[in-house]
MOPAC internal coordinates of N, CA, C and O (Angstrom, degrees):
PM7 1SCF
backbone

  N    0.0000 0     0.00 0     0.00 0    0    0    0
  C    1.4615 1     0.00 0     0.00 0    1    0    0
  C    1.5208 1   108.12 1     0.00 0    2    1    0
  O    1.2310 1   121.78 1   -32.10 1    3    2    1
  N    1.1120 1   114.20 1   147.90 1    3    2    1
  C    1.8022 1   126.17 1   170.44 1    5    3    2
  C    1.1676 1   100.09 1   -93.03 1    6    5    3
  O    1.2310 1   131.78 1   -21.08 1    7    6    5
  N    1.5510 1    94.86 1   158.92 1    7    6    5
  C    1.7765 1   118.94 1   154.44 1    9    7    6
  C    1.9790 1   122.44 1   -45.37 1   10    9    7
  O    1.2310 1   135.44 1   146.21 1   11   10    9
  N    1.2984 1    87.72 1   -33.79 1   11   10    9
  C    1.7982 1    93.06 1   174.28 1   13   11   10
  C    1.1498 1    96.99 1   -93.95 1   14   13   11
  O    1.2310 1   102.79 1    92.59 1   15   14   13
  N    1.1888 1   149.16 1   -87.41 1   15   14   13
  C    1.6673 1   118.55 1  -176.35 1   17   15   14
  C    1.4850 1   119.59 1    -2.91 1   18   17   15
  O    1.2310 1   121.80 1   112.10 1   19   18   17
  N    1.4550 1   114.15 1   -67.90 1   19   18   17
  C    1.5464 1   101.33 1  -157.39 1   21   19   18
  C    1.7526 1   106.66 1   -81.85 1   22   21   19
  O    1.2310 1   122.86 1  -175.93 1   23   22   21
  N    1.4350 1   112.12 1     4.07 1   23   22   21
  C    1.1419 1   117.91 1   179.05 1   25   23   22
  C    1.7354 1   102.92 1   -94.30 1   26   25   23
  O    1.2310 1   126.12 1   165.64 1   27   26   25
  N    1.1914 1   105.84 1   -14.36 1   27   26   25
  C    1.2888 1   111.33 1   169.24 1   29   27   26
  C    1.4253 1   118.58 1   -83.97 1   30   29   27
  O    1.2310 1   127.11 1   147.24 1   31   30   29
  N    1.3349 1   103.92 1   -32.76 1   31   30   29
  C    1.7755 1   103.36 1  -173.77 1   33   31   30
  C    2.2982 1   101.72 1   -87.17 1   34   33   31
  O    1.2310 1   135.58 1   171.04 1   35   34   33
  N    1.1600 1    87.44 1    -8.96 1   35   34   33
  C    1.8536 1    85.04 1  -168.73 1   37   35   34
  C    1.4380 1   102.85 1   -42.51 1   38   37   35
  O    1.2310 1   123.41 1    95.88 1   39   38   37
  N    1.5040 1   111.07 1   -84.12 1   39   38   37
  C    1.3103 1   116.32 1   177.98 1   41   39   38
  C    1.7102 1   144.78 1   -48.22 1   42   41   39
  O    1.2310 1   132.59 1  -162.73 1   43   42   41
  N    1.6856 1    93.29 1    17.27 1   43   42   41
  C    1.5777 1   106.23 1   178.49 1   45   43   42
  C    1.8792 1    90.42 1  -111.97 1   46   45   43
  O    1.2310 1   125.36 1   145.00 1   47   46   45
  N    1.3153 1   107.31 1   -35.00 1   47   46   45
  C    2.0870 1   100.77 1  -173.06 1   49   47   46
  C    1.6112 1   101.42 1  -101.09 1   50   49   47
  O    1.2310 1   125.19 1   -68.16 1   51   50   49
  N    1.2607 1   107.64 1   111.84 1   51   50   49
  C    1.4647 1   124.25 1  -171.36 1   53   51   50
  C    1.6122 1    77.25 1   -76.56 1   54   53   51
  O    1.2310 1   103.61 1    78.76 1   55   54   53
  N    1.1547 1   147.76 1  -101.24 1   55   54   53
  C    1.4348 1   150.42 1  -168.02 1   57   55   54
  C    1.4626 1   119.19 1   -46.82 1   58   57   55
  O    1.2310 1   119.63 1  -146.68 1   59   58   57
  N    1.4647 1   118.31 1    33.32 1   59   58   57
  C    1.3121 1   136.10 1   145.14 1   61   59   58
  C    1.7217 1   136.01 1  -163.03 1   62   61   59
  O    1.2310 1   136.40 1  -131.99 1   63   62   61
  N    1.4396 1    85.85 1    48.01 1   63   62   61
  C    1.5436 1   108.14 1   158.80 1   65   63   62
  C    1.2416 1   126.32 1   -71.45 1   66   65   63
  O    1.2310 1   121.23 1   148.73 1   67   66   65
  N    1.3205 1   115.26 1   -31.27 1   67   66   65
  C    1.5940 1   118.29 1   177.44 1   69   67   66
  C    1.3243 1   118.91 1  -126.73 1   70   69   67
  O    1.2310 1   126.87 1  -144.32 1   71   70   69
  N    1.8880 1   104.40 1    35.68 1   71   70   69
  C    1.6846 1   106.05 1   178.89 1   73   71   70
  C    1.8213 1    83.53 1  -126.74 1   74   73   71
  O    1.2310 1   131.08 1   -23.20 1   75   74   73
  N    1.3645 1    96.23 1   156.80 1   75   74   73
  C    1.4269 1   111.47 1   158.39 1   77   75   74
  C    1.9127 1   119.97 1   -53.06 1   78   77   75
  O    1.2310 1   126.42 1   -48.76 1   79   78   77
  N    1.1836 1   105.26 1   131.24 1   79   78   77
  C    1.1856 1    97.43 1  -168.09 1   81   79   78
  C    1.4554 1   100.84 1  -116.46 1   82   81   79
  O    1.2310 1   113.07 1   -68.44 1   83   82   81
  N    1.6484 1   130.70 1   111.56 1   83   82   81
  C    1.1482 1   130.33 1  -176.05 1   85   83   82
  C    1.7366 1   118.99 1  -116.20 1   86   85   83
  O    1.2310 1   112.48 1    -4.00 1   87   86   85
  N    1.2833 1   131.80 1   176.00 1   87   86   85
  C    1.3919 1   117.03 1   178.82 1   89   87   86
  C    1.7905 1   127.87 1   -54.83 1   90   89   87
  O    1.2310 1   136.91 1   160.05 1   91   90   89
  N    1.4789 1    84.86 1   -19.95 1   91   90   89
  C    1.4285 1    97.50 1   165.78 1   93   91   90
  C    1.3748 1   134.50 1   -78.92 1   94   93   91
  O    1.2310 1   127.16 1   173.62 1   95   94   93
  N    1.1887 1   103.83 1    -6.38 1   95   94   93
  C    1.5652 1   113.50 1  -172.86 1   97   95   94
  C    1.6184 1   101.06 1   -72.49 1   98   97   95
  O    1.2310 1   126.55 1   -46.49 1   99   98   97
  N    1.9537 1   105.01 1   133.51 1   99   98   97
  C    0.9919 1    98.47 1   179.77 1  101   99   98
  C    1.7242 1   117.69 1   -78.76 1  102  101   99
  O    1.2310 1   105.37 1   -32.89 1  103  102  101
  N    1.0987 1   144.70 1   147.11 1  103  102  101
  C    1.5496 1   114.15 1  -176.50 1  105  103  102
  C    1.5515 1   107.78 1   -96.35 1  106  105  103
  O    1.2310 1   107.09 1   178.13 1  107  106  105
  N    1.4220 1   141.65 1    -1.87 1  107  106  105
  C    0.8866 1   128.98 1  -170.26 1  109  107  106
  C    1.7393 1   101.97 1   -94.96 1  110  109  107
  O    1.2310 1   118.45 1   153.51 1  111  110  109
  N    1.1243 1   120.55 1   -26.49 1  111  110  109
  C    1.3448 1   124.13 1   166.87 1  113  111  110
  C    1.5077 1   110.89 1   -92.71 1  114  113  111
  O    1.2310 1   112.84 1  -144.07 1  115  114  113
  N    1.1424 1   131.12 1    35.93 1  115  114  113
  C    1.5342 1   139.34 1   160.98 1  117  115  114
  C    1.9183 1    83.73 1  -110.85 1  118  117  115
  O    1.2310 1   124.34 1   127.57 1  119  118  117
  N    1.1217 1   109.27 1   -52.43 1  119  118  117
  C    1.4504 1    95.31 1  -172.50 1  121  119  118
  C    1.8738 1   123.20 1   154.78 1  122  121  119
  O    1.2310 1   135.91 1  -171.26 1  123  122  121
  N    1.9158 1    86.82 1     8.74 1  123  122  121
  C    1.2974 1    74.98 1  -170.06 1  125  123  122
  C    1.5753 1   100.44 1  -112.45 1  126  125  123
  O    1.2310 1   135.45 1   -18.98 1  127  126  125
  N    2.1868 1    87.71 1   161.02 1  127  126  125
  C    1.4065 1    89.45 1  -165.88 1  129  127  126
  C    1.6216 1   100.58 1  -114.54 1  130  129  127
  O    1.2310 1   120.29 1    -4.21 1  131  130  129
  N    2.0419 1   117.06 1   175.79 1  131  130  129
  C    0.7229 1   116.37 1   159.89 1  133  131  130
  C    1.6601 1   157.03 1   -23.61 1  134  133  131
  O    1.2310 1   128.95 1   155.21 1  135  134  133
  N    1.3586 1   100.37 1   -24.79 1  135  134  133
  C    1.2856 1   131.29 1   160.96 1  137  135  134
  C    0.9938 1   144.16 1  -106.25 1  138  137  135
  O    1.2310 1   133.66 1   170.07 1  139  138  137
  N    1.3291 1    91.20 1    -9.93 1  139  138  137
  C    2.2925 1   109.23 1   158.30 1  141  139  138
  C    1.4591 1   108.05 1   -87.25 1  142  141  139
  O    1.2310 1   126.10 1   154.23 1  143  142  141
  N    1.6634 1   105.88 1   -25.77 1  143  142  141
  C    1.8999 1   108.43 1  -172.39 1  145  143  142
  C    2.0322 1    85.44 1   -61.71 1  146  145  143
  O    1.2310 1   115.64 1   131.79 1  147  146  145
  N    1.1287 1   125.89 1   -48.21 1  147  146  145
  C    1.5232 1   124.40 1  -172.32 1  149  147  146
  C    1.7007 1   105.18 1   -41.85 1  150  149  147
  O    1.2310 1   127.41 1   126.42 1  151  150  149
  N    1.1212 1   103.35 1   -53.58 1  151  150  149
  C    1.4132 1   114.09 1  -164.85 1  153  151  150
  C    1.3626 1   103.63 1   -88.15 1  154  153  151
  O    1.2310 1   112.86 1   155.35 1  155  154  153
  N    0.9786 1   131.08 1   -24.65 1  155  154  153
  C    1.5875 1   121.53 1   167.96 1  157  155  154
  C    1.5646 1   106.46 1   -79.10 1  158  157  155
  O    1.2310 1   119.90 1   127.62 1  159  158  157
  N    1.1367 1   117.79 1   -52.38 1  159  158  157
  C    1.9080 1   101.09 1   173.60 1  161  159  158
  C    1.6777 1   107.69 1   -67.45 1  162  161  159
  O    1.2310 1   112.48 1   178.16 1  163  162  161
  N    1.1314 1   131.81 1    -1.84 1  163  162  161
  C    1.4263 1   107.33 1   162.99 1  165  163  162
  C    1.9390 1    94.85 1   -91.05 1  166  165  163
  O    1.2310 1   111.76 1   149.92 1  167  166  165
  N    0.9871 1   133.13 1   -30.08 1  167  166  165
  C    1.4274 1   125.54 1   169.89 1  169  167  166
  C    1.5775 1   108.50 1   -53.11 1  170  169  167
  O    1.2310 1   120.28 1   102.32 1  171  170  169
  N    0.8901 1   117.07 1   -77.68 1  171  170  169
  C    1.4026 1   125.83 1   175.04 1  173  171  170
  C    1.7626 1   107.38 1   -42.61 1  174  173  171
  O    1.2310 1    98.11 1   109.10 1  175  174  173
  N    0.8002 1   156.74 1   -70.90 1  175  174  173
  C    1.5928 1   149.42 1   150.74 1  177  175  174
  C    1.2134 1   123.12 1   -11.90 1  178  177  175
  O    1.2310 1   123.37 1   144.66 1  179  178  177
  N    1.3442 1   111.15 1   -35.34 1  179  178  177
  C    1.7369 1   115.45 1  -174.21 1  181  179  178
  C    1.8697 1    91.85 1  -100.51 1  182  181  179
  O    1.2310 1   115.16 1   145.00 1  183  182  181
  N    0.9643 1   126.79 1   -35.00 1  183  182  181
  C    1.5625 1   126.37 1  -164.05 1  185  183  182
  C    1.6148 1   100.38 1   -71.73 1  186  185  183
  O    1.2310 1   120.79 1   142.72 1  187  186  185
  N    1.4169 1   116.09 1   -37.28 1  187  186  185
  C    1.5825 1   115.19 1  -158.66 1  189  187  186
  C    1.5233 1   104.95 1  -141.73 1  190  189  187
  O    1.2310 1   127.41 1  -154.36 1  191  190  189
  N    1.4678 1   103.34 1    25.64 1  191  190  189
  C    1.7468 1   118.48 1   150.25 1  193  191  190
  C    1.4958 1    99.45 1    59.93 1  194  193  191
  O    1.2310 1   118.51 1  -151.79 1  195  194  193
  N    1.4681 1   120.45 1    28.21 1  195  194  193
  C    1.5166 1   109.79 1   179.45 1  197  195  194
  C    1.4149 1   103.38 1   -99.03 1  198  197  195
  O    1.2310 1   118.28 1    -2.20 1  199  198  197
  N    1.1997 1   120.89 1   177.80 1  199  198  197
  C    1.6610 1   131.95 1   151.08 1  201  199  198
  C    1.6844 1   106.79 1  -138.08 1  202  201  199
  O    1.2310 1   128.47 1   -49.89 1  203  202  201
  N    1.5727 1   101.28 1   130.11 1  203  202  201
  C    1.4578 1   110.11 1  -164.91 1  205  203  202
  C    1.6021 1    84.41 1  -101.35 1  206  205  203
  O    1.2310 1   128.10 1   -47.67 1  207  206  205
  N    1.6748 1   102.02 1   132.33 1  207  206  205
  C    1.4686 1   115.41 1   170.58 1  209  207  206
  C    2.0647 1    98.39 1   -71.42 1  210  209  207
  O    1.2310 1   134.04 1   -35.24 1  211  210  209
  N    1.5970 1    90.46 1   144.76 1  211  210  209
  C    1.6369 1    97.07 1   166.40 1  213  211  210
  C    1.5346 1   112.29 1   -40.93 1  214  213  211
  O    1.2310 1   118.03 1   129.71 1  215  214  213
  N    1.2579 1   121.36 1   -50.29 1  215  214  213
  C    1.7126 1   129.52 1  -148.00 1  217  215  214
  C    1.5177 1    98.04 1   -74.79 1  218  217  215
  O    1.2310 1   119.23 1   168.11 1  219  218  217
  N    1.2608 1   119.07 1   -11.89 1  219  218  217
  C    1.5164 1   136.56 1   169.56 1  221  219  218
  C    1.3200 1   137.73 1   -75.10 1  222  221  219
  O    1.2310 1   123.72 1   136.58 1  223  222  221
  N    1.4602 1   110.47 1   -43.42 1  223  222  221
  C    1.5366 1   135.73 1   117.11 1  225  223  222
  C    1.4634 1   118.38 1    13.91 1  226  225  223
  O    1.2310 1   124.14 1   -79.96 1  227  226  225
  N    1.2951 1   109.67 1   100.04 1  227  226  225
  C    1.8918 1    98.87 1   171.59 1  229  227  226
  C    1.7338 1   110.92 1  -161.43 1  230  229  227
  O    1.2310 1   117.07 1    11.33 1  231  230  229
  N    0.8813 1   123.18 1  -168.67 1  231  230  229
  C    1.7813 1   126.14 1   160.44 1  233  231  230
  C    1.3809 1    88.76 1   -73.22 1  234  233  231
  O    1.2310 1   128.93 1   114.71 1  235  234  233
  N    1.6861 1   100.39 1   -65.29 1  235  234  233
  C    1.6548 1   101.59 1  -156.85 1  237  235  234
  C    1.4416 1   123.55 1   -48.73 1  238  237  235
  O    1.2310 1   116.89 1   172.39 1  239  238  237
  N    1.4154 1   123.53 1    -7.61 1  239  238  237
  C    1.5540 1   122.77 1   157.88 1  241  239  238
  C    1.3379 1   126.89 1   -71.07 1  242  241  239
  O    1.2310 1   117.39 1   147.21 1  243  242  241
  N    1.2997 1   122.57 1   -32.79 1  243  242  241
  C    1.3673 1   136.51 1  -179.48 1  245  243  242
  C    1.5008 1    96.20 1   -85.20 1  246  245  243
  O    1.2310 1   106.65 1   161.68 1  247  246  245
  N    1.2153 1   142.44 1   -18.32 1  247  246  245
  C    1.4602 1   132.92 1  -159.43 1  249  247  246
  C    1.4993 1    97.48 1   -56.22 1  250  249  247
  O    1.2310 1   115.86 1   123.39 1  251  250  249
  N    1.4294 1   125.47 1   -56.61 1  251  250  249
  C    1.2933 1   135.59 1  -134.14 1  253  251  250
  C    2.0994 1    98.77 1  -139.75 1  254  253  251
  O    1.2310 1   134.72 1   -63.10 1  255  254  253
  N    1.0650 1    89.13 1   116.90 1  255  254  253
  C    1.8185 1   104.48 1   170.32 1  257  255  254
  C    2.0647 1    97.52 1   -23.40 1  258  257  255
  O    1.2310 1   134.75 1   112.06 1  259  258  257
  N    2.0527 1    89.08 1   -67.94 1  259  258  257
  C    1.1254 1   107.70 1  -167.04 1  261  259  258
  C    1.7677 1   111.50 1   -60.30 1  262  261  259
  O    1.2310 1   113.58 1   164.45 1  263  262  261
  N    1.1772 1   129.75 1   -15.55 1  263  262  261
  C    1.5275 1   133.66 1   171.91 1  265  263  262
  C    1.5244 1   105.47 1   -59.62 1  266  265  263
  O    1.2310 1   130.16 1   119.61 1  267  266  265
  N    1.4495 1    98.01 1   -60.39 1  267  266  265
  C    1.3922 1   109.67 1  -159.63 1  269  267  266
  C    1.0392 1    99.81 1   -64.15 1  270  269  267
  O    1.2310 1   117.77 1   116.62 1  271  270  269
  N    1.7836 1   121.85 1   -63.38 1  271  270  269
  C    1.8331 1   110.09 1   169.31 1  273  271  270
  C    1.5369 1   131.11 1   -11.85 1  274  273  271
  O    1.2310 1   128.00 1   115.05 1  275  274  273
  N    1.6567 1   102.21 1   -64.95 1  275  274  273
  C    1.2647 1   122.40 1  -167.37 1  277  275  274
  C    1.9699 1   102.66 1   -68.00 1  278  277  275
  O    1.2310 1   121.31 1   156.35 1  279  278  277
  N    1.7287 1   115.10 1   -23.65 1  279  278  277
  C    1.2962 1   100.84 1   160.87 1  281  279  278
  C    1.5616 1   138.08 1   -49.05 1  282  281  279
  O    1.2310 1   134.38 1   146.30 1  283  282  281
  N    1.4740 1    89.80 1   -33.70 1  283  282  281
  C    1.5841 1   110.25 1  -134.16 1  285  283  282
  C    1.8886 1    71.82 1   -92.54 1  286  285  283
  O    1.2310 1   119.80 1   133.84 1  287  286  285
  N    1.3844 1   117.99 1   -46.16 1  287  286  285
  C    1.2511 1   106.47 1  -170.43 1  289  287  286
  C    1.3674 1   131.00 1   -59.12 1  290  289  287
  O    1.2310 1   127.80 1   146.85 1  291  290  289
  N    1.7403 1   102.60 1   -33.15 1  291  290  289
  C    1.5395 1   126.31 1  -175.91 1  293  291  290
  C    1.7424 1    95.23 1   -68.01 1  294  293  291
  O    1.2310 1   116.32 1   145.93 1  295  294  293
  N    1.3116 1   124.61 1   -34.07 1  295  294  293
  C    1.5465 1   127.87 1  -169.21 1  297  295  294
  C    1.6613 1    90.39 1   -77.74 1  298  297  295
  O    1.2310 1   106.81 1   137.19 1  299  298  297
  N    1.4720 1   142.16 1   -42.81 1  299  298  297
  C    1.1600 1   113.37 1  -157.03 1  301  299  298
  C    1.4703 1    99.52 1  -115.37 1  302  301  299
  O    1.2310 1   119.20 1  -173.72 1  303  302  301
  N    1.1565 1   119.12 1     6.28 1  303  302  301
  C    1.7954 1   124.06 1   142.07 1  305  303  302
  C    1.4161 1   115.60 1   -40.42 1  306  305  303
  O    1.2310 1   121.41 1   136.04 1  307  306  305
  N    1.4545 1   114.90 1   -43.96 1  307  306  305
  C    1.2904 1   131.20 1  -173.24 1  309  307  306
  C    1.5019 1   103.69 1   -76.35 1  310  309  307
  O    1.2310 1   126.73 1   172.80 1  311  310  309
  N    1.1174 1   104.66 1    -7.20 1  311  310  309
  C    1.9564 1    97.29 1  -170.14 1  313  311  310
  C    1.2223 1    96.60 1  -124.09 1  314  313  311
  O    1.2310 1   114.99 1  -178.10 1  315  314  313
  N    1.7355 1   127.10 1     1.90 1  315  314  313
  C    1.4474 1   109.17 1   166.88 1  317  315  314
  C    1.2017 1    99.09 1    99.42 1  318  317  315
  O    1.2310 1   100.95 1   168.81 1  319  318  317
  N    1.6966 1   152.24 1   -11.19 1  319  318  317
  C    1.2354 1   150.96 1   144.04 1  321  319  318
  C    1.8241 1   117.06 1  -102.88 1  322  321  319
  O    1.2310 1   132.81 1   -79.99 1  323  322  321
  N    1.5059 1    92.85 1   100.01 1  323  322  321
  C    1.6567 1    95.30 1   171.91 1  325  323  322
  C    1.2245 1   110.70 1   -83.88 1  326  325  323
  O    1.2310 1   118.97 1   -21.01 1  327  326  325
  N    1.3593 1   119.57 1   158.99 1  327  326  325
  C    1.4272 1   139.86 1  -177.94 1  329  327  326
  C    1.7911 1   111.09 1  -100.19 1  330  329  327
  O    1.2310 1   133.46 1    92.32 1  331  330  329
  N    1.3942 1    91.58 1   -87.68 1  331  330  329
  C    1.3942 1   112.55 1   175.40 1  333  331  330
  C    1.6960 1   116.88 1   -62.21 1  334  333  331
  O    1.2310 1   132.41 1   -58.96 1  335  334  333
  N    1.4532 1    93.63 1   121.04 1  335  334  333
  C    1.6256 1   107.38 1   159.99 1  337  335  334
  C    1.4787 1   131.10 1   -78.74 1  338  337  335
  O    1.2310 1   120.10 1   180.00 1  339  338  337

């Protein structure tokens, strides 16, 4: 994960603004809800030029900072700019 990632995820986990935020972090117990996961994958889509197919779509992406990272990376692997190491 980068420094802009987690600067991207701050303002969706009200209860982890002022904790370290690592791949392990769960995000639904930082604070985020069902209806911020909406608004954070349209954040995340416009920030790192991806588009996440529906069938991709799950809890289990939002579970973990580090899930969602590793989405976003596997999507722009596909476009010839990887993220995640």
């Amino acid at each position: 994960m980068d420094a802009d990632f987690v600067s991207l995820l701050r303002p969706f986990l009200p209860y982890g603004r002022d904790e370290e935020i690592t791949e392990q972090s769960r995000l639904r117990d930082l604070g985020l809800t069902s209806m911020q996961e909406i608004e954070l994958l349209f954040a995340v889509e416009d920030a790192y030029g991806v588009q996440v197919p529906d069938e991709m779509l799950s809890d289990r992406i939002f579970e973990t900072s580090g899930r969602l990272w590793c989405l976003i990376s596997e999507l722009r692997a596909e476009t010839g700019d990887p993220t995640c190491q």
